[in-house]
N, CA, C and O atoms as a Maestro MAE file, in Angstrom:
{
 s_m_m2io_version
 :::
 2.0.0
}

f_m_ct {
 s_m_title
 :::
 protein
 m_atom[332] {
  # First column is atom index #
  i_m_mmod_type
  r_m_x_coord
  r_m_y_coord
  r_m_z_coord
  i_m_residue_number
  s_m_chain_name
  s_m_pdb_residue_name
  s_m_pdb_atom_name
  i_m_atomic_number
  :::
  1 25 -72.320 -119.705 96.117 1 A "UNK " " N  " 7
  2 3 -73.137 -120.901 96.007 1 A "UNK " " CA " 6
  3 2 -73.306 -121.572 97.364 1 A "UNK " " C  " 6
  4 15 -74.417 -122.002 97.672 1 A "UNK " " O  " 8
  5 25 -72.120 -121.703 98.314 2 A "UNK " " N  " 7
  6 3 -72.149 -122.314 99.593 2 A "UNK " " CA " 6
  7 2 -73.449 -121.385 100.338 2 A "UNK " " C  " 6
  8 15 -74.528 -121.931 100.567 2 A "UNK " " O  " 8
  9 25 -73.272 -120.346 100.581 3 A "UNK " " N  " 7
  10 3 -74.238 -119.291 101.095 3 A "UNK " " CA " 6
  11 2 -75.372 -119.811 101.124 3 A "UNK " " C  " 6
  12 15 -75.943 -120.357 102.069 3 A "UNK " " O  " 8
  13 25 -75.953 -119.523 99.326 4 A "UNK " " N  " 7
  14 3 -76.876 -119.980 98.585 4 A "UNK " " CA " 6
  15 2 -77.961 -120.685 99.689 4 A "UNK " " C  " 6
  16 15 -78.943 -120.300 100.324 4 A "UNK " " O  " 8
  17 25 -77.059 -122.164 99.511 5 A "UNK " " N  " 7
  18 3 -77.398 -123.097 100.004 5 A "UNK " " CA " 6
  19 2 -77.358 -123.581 101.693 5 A "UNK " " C  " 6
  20 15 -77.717 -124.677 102.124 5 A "UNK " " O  " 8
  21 25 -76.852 -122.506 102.435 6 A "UNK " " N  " 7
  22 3 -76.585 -122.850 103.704 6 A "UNK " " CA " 6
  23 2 -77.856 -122.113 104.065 6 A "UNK " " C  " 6
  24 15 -78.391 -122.538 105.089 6 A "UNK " " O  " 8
  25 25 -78.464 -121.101 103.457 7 A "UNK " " N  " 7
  26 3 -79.639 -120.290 103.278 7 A "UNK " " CA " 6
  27 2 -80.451 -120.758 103.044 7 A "UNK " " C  " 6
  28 15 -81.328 -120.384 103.823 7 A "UNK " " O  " 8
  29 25 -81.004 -121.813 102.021 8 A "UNK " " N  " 7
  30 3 -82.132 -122.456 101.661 8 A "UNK " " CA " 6
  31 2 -82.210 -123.758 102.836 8 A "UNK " " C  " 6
  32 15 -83.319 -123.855 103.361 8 A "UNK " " O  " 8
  33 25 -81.570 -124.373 103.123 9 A "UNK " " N  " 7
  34 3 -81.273 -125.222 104.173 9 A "UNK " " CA " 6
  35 2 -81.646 -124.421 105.739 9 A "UNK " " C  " 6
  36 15 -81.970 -125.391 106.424 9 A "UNK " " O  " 8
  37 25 -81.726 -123.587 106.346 10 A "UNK " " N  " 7
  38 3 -81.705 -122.825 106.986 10 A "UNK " " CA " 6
  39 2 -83.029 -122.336 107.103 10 A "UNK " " C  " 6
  40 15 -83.548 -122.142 108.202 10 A "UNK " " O  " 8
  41 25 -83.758 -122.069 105.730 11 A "UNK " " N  " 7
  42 3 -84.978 -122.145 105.334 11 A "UNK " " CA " 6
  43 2 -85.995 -123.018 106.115 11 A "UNK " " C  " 6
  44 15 -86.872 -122.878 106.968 11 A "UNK " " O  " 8
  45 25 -85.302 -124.179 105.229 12 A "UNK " " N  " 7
  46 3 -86.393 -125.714 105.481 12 A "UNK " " CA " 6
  47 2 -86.145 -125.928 106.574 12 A "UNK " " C  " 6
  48 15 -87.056 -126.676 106.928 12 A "UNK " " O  " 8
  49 25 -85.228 -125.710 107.744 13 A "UNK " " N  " 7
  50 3 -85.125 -126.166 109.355 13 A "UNK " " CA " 6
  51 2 -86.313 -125.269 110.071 13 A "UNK " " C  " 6
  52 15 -87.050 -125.626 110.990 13 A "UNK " " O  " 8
  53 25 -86.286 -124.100 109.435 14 A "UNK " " N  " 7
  54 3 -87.022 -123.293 109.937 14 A "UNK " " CA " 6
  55 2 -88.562 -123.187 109.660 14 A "UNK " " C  " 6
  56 15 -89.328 -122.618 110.438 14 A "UNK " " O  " 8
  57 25 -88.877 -123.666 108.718 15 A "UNK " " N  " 7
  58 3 -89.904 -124.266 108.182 15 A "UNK " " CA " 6
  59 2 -90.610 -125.415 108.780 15 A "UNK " " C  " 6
  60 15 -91.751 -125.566 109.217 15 A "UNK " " O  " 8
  61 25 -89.775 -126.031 108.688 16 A "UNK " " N  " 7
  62 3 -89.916 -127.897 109.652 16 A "UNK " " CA " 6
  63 2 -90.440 -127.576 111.002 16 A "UNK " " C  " 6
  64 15 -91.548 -127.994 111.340 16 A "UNK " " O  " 8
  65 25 -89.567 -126.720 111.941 17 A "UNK " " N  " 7
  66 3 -90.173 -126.592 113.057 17 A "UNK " " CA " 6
  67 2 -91.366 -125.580 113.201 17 A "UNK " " C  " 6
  68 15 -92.076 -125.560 114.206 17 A "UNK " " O  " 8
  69 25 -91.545 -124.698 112.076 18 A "UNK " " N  " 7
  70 3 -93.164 -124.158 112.670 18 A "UNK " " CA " 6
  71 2 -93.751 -124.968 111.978 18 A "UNK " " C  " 6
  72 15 -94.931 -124.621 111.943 18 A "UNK " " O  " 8
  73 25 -93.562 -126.040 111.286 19 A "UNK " " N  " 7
  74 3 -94.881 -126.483 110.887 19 A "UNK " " CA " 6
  75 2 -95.259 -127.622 111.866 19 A "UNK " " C  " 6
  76 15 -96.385 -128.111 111.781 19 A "UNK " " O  " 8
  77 25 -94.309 -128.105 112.862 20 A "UNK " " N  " 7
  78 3 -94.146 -129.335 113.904 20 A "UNK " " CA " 6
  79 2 -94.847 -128.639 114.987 20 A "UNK " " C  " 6
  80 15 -95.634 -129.272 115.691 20 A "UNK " " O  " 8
  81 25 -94.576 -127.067 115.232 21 A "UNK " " N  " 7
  82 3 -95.427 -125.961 116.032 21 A "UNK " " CA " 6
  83 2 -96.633 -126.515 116.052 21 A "UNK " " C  " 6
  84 15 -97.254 -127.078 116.953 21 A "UNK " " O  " 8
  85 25 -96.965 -126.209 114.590 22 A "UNK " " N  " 7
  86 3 -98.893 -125.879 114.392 22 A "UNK " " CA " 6
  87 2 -99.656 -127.246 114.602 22 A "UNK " " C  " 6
  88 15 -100.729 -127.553 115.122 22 A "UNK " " O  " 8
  89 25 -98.324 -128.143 113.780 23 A "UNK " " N  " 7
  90 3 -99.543 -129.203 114.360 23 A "UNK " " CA " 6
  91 2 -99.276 -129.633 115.984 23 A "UNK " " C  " 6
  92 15 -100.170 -130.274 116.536 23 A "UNK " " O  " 8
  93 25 -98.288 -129.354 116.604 24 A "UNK " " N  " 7
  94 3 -98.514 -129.944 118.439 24 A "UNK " " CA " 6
  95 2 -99.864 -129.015 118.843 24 A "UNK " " C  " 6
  96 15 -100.834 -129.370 119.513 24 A "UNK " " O  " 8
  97 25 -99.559 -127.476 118.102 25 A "UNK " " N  " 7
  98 3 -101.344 -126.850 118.616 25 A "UNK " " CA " 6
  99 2 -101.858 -127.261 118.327 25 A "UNK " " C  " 6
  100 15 -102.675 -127.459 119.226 25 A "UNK " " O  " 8
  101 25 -102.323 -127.999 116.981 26 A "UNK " " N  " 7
  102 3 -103.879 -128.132 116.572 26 A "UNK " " CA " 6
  103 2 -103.970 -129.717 117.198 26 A "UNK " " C  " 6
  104 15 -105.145 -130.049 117.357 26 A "UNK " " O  " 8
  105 25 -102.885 -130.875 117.626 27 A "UNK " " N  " 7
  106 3 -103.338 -132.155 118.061 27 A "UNK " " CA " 6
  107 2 -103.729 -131.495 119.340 27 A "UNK " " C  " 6
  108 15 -104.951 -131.554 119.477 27 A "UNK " " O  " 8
  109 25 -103.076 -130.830 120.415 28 A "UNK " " N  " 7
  110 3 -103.393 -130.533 121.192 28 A "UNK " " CA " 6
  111 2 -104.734 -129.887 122.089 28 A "UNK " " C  " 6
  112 15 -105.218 -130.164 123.186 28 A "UNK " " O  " 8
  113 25 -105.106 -128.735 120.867 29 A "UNK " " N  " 7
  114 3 -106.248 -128.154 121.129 29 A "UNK " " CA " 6
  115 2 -107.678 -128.913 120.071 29 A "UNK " " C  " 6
  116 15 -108.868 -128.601 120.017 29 A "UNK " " O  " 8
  117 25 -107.137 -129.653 119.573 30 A "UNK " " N  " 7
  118 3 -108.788 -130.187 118.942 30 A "UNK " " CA " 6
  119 2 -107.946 -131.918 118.616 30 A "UNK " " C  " 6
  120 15 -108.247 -132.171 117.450 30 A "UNK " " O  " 8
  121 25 -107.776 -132.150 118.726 31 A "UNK " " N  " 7
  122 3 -107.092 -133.967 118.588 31 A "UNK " " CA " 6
  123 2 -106.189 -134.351 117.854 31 A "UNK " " C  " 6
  124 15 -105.190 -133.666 117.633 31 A "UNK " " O  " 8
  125 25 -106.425 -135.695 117.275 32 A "UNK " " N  " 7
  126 3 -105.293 -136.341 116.230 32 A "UNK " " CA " 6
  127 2 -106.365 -136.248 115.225 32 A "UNK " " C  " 6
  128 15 -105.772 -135.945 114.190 32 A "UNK " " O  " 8
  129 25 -107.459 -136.334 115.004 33 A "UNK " " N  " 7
  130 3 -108.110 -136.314 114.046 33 A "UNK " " CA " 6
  131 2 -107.614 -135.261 113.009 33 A "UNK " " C  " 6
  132 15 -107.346 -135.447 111.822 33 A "UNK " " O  " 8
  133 25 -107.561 -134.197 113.683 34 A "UNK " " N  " 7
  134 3 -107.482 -132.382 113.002 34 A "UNK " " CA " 6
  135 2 -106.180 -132.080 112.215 34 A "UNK " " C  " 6
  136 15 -105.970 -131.506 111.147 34 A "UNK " " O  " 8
  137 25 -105.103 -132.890 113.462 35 A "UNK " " N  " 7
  138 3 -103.863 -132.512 113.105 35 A "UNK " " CA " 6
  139 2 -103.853 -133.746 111.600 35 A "UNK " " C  " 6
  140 15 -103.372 -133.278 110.568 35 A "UNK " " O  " 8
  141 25 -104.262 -134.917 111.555 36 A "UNK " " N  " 7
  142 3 -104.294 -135.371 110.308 36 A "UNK " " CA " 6
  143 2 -104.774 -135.026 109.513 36 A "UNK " " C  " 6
  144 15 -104.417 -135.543 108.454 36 A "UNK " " O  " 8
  145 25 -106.039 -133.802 109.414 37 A "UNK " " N  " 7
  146 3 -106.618 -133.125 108.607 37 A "UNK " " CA " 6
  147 2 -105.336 -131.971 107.747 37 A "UNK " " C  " 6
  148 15 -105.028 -131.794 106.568 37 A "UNK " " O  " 8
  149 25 -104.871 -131.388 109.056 38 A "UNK " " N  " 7
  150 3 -104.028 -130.407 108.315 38 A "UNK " " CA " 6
  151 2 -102.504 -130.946 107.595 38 A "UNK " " C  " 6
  152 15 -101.878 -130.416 106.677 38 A "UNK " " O  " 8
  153 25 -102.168 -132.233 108.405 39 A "UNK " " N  " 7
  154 3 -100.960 -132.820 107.642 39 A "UNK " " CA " 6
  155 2 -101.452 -132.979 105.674 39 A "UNK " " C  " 6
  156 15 -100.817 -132.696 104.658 39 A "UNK " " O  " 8
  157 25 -102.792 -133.534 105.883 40 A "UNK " " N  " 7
  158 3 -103.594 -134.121 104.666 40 A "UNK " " CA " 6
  159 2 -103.456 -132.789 103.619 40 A "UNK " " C  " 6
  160 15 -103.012 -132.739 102.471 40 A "UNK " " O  " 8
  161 25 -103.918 -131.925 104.335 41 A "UNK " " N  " 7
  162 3 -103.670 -130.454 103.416 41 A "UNK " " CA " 6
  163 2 -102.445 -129.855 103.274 41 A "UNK " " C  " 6
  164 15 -102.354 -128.809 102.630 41 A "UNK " " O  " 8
  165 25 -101.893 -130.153 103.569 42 A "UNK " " N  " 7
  166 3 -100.448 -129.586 103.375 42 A "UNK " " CA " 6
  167 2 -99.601 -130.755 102.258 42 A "UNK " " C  " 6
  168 15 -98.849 -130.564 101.303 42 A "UNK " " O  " 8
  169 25 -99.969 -131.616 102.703 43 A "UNK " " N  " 7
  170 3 -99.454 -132.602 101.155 43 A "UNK " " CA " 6
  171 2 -100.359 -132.508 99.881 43 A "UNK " " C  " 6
  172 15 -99.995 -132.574 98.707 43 A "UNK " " O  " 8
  173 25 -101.607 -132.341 100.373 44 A "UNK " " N  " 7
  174 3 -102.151 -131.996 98.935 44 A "UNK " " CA " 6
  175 2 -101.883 -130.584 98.536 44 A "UNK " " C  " 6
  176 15 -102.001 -130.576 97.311 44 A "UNK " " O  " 8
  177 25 -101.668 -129.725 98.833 45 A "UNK " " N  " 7
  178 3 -101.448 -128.301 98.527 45 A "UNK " " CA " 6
  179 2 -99.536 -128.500 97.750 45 A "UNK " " C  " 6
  180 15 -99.007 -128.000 96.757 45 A "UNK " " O  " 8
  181 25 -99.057 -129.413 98.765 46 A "UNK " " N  " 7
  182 3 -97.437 -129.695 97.814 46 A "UNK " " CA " 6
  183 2 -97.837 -130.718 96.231 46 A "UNK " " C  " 6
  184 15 -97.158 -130.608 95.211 46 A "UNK " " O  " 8
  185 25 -98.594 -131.308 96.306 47 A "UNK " " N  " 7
  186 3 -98.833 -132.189 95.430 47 A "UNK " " CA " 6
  187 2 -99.247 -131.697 94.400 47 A "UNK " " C  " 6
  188 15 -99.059 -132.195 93.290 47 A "UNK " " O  " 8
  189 25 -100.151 -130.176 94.721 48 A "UNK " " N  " 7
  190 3 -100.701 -129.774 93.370 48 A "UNK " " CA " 6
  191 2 -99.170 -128.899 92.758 48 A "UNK " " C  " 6
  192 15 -98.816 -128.635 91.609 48 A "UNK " " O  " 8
  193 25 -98.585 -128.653 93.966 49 A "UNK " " N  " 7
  194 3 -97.467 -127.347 93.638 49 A "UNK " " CA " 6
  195 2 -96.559 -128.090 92.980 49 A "UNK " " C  " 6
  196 15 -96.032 -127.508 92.032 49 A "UNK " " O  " 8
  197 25 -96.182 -129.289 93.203 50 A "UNK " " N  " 7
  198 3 -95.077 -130.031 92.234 50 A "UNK " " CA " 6
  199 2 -95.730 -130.555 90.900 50 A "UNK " " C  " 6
  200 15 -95.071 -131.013 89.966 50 A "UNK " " O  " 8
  201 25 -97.046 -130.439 90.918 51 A "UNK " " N  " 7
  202 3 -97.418 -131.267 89.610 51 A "UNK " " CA " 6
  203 2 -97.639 -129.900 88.566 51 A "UNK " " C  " 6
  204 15 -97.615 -130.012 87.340 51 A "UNK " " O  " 8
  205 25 -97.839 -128.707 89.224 52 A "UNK " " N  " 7
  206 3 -97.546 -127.440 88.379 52 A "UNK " " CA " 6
  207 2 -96.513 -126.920 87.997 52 A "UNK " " C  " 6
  208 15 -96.577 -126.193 87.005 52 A "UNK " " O  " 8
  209 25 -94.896 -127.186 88.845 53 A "UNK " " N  " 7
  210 3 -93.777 -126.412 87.893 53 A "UNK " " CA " 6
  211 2 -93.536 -127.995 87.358 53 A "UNK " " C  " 6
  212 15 -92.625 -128.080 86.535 53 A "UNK " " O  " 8
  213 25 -94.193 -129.227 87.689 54 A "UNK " " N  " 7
  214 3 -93.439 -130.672 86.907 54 A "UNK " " CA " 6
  215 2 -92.639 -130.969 87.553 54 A "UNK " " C  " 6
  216 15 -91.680 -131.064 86.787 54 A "UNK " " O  " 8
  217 25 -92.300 -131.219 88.559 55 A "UNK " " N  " 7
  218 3 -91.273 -131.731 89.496 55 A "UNK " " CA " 6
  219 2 -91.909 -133.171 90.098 55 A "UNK " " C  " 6
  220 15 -92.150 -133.346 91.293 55 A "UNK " " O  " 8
  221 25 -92.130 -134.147 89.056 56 A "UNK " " N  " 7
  222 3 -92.949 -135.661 89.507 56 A "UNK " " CA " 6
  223 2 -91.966 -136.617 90.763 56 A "UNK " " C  " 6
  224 15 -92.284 -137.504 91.555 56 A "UNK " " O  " 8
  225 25 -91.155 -136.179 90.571 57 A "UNK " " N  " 7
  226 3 -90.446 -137.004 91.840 57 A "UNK " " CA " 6
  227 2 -90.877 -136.243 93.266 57 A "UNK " " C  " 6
  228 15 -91.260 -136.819 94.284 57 A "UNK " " O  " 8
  229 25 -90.729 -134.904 93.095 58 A "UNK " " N  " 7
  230 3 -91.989 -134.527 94.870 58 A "UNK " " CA " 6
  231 2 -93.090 -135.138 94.954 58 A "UNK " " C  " 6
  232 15 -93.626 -135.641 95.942 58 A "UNK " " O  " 8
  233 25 -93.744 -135.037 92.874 59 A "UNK " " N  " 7
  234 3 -95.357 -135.403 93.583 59 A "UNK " " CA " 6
  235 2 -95.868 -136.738 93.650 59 A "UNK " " C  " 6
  236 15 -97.040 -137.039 93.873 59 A "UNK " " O  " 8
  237 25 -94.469 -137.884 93.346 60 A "UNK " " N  " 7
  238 3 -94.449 -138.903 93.934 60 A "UNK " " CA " 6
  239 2 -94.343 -139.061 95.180 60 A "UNK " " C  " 6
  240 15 -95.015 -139.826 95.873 60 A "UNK " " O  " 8
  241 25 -93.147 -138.054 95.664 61 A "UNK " " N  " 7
  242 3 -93.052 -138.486 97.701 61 A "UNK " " CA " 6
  243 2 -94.277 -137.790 98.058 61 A "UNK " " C  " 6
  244 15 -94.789 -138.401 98.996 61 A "UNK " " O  " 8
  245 25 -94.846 -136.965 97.784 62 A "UNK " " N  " 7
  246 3 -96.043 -136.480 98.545 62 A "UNK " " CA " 6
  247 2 -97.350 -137.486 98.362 62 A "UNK " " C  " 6
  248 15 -98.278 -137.455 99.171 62 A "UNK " " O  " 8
  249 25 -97.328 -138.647 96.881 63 A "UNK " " N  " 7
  250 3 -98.540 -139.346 96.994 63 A "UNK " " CA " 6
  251 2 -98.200 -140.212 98.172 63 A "UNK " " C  " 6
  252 15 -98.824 -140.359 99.223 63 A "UNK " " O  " 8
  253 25 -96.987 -140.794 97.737 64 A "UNK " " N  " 7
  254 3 -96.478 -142.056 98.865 64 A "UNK " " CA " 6
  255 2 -96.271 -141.721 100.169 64 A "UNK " " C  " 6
  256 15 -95.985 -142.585 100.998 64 A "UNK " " O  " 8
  257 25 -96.421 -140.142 100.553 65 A "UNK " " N  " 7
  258 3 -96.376 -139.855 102.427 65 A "UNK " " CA " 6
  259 2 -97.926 -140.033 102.405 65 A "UNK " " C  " 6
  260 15 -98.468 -140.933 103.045 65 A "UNK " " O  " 8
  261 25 -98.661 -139.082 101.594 66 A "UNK " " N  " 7
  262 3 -100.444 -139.286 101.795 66 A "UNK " " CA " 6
  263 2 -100.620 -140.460 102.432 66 A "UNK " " C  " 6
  264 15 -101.009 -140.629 103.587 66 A "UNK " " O  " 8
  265 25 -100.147 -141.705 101.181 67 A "UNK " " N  " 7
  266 3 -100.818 -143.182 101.296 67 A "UNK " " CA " 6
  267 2 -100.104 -143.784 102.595 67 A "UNK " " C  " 6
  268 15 -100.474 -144.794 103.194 67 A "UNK " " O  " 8
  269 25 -99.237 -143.140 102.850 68 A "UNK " " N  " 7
  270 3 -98.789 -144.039 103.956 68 A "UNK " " CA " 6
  271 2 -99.018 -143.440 105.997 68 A "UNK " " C  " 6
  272 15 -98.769 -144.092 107.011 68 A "UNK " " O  " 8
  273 25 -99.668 -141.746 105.830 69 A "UNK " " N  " 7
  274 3 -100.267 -141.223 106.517 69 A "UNK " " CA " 6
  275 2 -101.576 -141.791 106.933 69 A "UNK " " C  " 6
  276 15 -101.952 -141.656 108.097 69 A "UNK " " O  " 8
  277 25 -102.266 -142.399 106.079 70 A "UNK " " N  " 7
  278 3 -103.821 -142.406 105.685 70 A "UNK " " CA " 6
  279 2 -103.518 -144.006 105.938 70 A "UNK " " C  " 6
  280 15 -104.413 -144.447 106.659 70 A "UNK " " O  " 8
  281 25 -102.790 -144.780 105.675 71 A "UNK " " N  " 7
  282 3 -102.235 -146.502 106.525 71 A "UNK " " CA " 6
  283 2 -102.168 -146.715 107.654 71 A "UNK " " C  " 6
  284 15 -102.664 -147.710 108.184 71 A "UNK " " O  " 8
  285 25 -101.424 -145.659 108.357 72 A "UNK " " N  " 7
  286 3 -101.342 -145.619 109.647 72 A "UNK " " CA " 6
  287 2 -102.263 -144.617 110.517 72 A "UNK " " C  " 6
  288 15 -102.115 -144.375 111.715 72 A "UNK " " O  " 8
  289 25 -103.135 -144.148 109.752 73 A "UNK " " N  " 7
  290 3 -104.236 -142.937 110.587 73 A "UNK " " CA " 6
  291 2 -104.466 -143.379 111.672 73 A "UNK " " C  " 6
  292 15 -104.048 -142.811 112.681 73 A "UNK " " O  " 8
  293 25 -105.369 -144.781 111.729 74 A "UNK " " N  " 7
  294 3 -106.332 -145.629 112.678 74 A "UNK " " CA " 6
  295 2 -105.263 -145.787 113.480 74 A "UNK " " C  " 6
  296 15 -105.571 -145.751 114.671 74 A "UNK " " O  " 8
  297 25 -103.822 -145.991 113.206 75 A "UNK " " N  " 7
  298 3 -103.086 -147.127 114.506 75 A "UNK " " CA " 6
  299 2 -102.675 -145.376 115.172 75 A "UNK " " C  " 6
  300 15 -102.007 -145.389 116.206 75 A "UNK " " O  " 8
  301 25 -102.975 -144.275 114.728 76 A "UNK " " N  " 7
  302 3 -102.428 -143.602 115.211 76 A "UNK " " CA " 6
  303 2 -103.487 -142.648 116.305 76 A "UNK " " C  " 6
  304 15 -103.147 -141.882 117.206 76 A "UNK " " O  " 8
  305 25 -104.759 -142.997 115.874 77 A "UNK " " N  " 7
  306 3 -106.156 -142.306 116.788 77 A "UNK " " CA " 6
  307 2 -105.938 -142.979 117.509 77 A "UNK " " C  " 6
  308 15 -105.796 -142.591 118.668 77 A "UNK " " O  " 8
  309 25 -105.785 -144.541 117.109 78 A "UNK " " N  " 7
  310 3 -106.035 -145.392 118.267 78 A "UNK " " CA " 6
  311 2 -105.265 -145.201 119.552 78 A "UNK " " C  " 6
  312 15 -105.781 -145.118 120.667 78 A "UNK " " O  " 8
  313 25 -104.020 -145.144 119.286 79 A "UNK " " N  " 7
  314 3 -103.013 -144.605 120.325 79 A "UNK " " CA " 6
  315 2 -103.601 -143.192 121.002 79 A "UNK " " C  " 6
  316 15 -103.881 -143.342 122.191 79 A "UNK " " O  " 8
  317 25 -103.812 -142.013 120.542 80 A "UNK " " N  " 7
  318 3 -104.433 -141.053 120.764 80 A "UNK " " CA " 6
  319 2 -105.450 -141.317 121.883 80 A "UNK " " C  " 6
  320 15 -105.292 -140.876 123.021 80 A "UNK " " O  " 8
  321 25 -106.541 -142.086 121.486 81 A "UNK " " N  " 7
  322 3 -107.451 -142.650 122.606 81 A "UNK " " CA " 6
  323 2 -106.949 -143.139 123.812 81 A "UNK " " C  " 6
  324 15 -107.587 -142.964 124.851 81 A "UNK " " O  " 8
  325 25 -105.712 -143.825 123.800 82 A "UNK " " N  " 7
  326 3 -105.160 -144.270 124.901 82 A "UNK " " CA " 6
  327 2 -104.535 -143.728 126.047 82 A "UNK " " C  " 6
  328 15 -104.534 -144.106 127.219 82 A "UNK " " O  " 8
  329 25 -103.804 -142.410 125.269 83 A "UNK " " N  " 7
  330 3 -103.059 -141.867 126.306 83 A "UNK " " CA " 6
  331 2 -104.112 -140.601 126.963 83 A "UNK " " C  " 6
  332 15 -103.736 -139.916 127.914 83 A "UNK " " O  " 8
  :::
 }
 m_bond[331] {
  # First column is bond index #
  i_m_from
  i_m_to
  i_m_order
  :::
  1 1 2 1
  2 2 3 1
  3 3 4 2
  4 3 5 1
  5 5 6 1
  6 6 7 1
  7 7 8 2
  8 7 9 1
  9 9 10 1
  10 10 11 1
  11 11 12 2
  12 11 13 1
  13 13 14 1
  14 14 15 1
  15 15 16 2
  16 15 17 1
  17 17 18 1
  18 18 19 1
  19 19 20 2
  20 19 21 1
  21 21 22 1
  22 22 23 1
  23 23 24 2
  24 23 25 1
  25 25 26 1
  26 26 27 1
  27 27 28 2
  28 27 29 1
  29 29 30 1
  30 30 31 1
  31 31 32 2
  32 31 33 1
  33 33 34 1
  34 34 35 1
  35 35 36 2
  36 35 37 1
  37 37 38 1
  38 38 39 1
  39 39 40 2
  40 39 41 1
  41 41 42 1
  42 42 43 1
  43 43 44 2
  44 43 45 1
  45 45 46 1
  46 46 47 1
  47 47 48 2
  48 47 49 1
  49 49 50 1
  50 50 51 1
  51 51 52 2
  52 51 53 1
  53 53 54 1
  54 54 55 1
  55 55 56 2
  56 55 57 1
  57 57 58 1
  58 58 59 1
  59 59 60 2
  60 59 61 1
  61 61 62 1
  62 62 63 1
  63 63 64 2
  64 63 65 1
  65 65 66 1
  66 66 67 1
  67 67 68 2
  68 67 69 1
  69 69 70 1
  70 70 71 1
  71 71 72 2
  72 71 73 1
  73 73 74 1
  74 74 75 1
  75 75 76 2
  76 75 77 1
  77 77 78 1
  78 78 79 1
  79 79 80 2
  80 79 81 1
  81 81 82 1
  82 82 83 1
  83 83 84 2
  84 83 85 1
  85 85 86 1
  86 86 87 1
  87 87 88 2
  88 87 89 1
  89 89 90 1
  90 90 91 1
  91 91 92 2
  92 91 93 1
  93 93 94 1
  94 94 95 1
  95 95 96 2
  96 95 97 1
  97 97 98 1
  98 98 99 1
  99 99 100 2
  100 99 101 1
  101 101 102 1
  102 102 103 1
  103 103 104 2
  104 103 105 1
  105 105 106 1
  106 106 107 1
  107 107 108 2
  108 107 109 1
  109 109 110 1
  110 110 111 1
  111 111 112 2
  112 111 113 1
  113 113 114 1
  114 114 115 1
  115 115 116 2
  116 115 117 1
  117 117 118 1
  118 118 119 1
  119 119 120 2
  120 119 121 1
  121 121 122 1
  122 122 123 1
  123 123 124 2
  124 123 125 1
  125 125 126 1
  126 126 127 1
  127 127 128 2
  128 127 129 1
  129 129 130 1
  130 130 131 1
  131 131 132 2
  132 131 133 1
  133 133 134 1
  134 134 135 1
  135 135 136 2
  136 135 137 1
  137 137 138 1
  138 138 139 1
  139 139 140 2
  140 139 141 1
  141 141 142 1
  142 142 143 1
  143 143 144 2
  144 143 145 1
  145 145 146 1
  146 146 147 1
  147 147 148 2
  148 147 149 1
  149 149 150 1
  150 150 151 1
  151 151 152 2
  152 151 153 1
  153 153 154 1
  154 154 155 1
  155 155 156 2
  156 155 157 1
  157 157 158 1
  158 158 159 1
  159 159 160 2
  160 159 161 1
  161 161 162 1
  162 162 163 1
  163 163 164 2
  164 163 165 1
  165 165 166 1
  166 166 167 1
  167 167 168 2
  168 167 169 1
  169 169 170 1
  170 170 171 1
  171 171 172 2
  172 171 173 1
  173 173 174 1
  174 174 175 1
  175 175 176 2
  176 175 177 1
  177 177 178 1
  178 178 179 1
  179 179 180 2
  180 179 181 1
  181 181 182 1
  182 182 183 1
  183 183 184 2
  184 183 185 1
  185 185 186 1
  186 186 187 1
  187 187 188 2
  188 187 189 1
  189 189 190 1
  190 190 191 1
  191 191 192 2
  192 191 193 1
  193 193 194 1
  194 194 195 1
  195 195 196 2
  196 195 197 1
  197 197 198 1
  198 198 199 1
  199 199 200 2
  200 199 201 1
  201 201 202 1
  202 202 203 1
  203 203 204 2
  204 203 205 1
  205 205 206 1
  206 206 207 1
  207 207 208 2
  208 207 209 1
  209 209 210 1
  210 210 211 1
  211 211 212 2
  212 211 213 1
  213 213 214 1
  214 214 215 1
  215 215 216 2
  216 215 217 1
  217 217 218 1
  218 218 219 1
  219 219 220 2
  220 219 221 1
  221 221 222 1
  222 222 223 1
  223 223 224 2
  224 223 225 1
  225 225 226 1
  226 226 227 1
  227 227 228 2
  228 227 229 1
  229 229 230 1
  230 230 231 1
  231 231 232 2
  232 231 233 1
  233 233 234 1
  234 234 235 1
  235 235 236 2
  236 235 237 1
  237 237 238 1
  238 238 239 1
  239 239 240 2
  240 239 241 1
  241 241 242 1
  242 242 243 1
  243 243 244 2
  244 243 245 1
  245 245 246 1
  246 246 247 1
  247 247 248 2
  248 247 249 1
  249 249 250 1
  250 250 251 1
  251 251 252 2
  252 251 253 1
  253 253 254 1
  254 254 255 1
  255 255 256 2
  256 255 257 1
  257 257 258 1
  258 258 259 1
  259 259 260 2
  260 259 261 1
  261 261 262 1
  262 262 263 1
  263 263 264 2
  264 263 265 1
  265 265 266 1
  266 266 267 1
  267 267 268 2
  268 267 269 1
  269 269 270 1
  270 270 271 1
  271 271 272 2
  272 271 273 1
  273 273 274 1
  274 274 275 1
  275 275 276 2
  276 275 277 1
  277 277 278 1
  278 278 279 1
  279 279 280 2
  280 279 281 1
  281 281 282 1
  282 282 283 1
  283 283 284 2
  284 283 285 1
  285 285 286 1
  286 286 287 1
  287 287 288 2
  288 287 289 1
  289 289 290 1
  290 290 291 1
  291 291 292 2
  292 291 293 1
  293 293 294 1
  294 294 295 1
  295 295 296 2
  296 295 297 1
  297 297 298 1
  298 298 299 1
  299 299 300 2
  300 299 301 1
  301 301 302 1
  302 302 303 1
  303 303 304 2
  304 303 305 1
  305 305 306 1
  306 306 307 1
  307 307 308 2
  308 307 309 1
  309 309 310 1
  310 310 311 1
  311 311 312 2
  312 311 313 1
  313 313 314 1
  314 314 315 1
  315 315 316 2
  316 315 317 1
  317 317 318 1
  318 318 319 1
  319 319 320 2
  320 319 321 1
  321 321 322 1
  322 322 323 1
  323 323 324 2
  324 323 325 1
  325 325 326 1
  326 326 327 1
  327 327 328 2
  328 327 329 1
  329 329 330 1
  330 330 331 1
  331 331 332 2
  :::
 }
}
């Protein structure tokens, strides 16, 4: 069981950082706009996936990262523009 789990954990680190990868490429090579495009798709693609095996507590954190991605979009182009 320790295994198990030192394995699935091991997983998601590894996961976390290519997905932190793709988006430094895509802000990088096309903006902040894009990379909020693909953050946007990747929570809706989890959102449909938890509301299909029923797991409502993911597809609660995935509405409440959306809404709170999509709050801070503007303060976050805006910065974008600056630097």
């Amino acid at each position: 069981m320790a295994v198990a789990t030192i394995a699935l954990f091991g997983l998601l680190i590894f996961y976390a950082i290519a997905f932190v990868a793709v988006l430094t490429i895509v802000r990088k090579k096309f903006g902040i706009k894009y990379a909020l495009m693909v953050i946007g798709i990747a929570l809706l693609a989890g959102l449909i996936y938890s509301v299909w095996i029923g797991n409502w507590l993911l597809a609660a954190t995935m509405v409440l990262l959306g809404v709170g991605i999509r709050k801070h979009a503007s303060r976050l182009a805006a910065l974008a523009k600056r630097s």
